[in-house]
Every structure is written in structure tokens, then in C-alpha cells.
C-alpha positions in Angstrom: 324.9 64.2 41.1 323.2 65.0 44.2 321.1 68.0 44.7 320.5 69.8 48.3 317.6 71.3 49.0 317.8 74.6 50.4 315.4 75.5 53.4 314.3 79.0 53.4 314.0 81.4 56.9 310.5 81.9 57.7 311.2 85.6 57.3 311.8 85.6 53.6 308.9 83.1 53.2 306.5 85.5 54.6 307.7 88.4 52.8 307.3 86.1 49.9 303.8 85.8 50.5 303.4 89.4 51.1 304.4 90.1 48.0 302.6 87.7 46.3 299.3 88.9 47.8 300.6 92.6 47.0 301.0 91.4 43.3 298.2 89.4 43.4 296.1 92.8 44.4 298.0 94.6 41.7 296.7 93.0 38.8 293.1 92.9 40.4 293.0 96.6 40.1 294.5 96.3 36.4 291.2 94.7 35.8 289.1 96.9 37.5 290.1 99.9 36.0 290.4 98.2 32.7 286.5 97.4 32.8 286.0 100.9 34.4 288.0 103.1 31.8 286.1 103.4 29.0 282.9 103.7 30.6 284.1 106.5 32.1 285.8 108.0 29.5 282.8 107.7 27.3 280.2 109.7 30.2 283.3 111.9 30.6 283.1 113.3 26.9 279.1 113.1 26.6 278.9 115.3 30.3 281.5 117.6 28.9 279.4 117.8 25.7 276.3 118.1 27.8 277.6 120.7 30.5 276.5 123.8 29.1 273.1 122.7 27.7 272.5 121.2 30.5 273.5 124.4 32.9 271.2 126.1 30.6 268.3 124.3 31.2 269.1 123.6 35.4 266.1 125.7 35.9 263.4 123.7 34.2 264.9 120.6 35.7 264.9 121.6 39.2 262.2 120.4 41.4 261.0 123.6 43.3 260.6 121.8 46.2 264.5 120.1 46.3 265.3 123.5 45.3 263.5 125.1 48.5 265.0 122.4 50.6 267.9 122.8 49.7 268.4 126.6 49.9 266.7 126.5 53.4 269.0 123.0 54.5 272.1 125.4 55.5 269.9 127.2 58.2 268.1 123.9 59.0 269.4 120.3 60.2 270.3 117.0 58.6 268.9 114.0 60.3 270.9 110.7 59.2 268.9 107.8 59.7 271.0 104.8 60.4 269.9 101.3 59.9 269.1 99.5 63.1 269.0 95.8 61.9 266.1 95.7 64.7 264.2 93.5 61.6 266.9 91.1 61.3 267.8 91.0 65.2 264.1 90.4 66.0 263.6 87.4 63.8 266.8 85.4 64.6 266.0 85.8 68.2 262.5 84.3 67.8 264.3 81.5 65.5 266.5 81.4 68.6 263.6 81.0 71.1 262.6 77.9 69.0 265.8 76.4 68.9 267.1 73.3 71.4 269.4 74.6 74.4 273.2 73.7 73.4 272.7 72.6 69.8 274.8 73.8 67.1 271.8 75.6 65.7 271.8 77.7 68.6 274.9 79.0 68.7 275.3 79.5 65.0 271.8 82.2 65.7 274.0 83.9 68.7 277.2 84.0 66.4 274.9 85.3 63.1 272.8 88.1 66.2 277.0 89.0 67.7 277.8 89.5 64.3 275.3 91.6 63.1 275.5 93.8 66.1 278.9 94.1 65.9 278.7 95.4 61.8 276.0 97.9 62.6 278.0 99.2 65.9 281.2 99.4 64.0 279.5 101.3 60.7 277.4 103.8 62.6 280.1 105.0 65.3 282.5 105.5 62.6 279.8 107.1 60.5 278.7 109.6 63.4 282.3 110.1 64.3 283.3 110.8 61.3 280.3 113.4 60.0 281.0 115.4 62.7 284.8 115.9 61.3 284.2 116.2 58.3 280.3 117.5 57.5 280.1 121.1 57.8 277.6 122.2 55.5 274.7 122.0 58.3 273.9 120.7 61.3 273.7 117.0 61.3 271.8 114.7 63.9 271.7 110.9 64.0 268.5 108.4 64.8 267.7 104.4 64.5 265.4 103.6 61.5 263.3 102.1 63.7 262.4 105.1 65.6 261.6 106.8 62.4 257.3 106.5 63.3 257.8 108.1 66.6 259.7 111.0 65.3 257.4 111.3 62.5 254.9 111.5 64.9 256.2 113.9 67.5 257.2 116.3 64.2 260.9 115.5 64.8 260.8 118.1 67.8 262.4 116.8 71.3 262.0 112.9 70.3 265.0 110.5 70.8 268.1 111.1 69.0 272.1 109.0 68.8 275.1 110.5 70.5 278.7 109.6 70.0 278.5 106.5 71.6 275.3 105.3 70.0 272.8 106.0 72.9 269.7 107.2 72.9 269.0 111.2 74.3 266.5 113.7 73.7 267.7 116.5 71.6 265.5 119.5 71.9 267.0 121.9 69.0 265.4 120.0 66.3 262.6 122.2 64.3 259.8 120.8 62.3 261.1 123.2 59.4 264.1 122.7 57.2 264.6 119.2 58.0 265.8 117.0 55.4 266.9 113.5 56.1 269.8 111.2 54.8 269.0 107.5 54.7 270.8 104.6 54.9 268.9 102.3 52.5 268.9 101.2 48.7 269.1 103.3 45.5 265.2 102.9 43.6 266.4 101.3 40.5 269.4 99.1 40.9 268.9 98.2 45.0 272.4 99.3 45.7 273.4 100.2 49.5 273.7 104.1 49.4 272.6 107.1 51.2 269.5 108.8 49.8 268.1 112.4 50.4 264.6 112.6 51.5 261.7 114.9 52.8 260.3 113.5 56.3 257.7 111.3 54.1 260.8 109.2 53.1 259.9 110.7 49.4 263.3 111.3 47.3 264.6 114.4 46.7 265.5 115.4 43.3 268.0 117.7 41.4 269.8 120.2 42.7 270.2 117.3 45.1 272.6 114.5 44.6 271.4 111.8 43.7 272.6 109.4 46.4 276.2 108.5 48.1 277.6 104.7 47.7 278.2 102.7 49.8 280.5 99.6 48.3 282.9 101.9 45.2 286.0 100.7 44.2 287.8 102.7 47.2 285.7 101.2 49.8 286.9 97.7 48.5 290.3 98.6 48.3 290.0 100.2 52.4 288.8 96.6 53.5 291.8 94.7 52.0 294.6 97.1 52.4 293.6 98.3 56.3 290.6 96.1 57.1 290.6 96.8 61.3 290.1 100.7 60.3 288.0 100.2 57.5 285.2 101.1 58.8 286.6 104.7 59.8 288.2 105.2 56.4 284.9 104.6 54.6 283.1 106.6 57.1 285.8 109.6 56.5 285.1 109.0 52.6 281.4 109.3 52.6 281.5 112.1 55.3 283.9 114.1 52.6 281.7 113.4 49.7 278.3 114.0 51.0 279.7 117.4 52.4 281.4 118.4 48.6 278.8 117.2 46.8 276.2 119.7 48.8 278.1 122.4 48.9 278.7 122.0 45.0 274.7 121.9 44.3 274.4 125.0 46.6 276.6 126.5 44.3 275.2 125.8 41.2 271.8 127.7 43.1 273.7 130.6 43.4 274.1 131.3 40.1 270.4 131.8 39.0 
């Protein structure tokens, strides 16, 4: 008995694969929230326990100078300090001046300096863009890390500030008082890539303040698979969101005492 084989279209194959890859995602986030469930379950029950003690006793706990900075930050200005990569981008370039004209070493630097470039561009824009959408607790202004010593120095008053397009201006209505700051850097403990609240000495605020905004969650990760030419923008959106709910509940919880 003979068998014939039977030749698919190209169509089905493909939606084949789609599905495949769709299932394939499926079961990945089956594992994730399968690791992720009962730790969350088990700080859900111990905050819940916690909540009242823990409302009661907000007023030791506070920092008075969070708390100050804070109360004052709605009449003040946030200053987001984005990461430049200037570091980075300085020492390929010097590798670069070292390396032989043509050679594969060379244009593996250029593709590693593009590259770079391109990731910072692409996260700050759609950072920028998307606080001023979605930030509306305060005023919010944008500057390279690296220009953080100048501003520093000039008191943060008519120094050199990001517009929409990621160029450099000099923005006169920034004060010297109420300023905090929102850096793009690493949590203390466990190095992991978040946004931080700090004084202009780069010192951490503490509670009422969050504590910081992540950078790589779950939903970041699932952004860059499902959509990854707009997941930039959708992570930017989702920080933007956060940071703004998470202020205006600590400015709540002030209110109350």
C-alpha cells in the first residue's frame, strides 16, 4: 500500500507556527505565575494582617524630611534623570580609536556604539513622551545623567534641560526649592534597573515615598514578545501610570494625619 504525502499551503503552515509560539507563550506564563502565586499570596495575607498596625505607626516611620518633600513636591518640580550611556559610548569609541581600519573588530564597536544609541534614544523618547501623558501629579522635567554636576552646581536654576525630541534647552522655571529627582539607576540591595526617588545629593528618599518603580516586571516581558516595535512606548505608558498612582497614593496617606 502506498501512502501520499500531503503538501500543506504555506498559509496553514504559518498559522501553525503562530499557534505554536502562542501556545508555546501560554504555558510560559503558567509557570510564571505558578512561581509567582504563592509568594504573593503569602505578602498578601501578612500586609493585610499588617495594614492597620502599620497605618498606626506611619508617623514614627516617616522620615520628616521624605515627608517635607513630599508634601511640598505637588508645588515643586520632578527632575527625571535619564541615563545617558555617555560611560559606555566613551569607552567603545576609544577601543574604536585603537582598532585597525576595516577589520571586523571595528565594525562590531560601531554596531555595539549604533546599538546602544539607538536603546537609549528609543527608552527616553518614549519615557518623556509618555510622562507628560500620563504624570500629572507635578511638574516633571527631563536631563542626561551626565549633566547631573553642572546642574548640581548651577542649583538646578536655568541649566540645560531635554525636550521632546531629546535636545538640549535651557529651562528657566526650575527653583532650587522643592525639587526632587527620579533616577534611572539600580535598586541599593538587589542591583535591579528601577527608578529611584532622591534629594539633589542623589541620597534616597524614604517612606511616604515609594520605594522605587521597576523596570523589567512580568508585564514589561510580556510587552516585548507580544508587540516588540511599540514596546518601548507600552513600558513607558506603564511606568508613567505607576509612578503617578503610586504618589498620589502616598500623598494621601499624608493627608490623613
Amino acid at each position: 500500500m502506498k501512502f501520499a504525502l500531503i503538501k500543506f499551503p504555506n498559509a496553514m503552515l504559518m498559522n501553525v507556527k503562530i499557534v505554536g509560539e502562542r501556545y508555546i507563550l501560554f504555558l510560559l506564563l503558567i509557570h510564571f505565575n505558578i512561581l509567582l502565586i504563592e509568594p504573593i499570596i503569602a505578602q498578601n495575607k501578612s500586609a493585610s494582617n499588617a495594614d492597620s498596625a502599620h497605618d498606626d505607626d506611619l508617623l514614627e516611620s516617616i522620615d520628616n524630611k521624605s515627608w517635607n518633600a513630599l508634601e511640598h513636591l505637588k508645588d515643586g518640580q520632578l527632575l527625571v534623570r535619564l541615563k545617558s550611556e555617555s560611560k559606555k559610548i566613551a569607552a567603545l569609541n576609544k577601543e574604536l580609536d585603537r582598532a585597525v581600519i576595516c577589520s571586523a573588530r571595528e565594525k562590531q564597536l560601531i554596531q555595539e556604539i549604533v546599538k546602544i544609541t539607538n536603546r537609549r534614544d528609543s527608552f527616553n523618547l518614549a519615557f518623556i513622551q509618555a510622562m507628560r501623558l500620563n504624570f500629572k501629579f507635578c511638574p516633571v522635567y527631563f536631563y542626561y545623567d551626565k549633566r547631573h554636576t553642572e546642574l548640581k552646581k548651577n542649583h538646578f536654576f536655568g541649566s540645560i534641560f531635554l525636550d521632546s525630541l531629546l535636545h538640549e534647552v535651557v529651562e528657566n522655571r526650575i527653583g532650587n526649592s522643592n525639587i526632587v529627582i527620579l533616577k534611572h539607576d539600580e535598586t541599593p540591595n538587589q542591583h535591579l534597573e528601577a527608578f529611584l526617588f532622591v534629594d539633589t545629593l542623589g541620597i534616597n528618599y524614604s517612606s511616604p515615598f515609594p520605594k522605587y518603580q521597576r523596570v523589567n516586571t512580568l508585564s514589561t516581558w510580556i510587552n516585548s514578545i507580544d508587540d516588540p516595535k511599540s514596546k518601548y512606548t507600552q513600558n513607558a505608558n506603564l511606568y508613567a501610570r505607576k509612578l503617578n498612582i503610586k504618589l498620589f497614593k502616598a500623598s494621601r496617606k499624608l493627608l490623613r494625619y
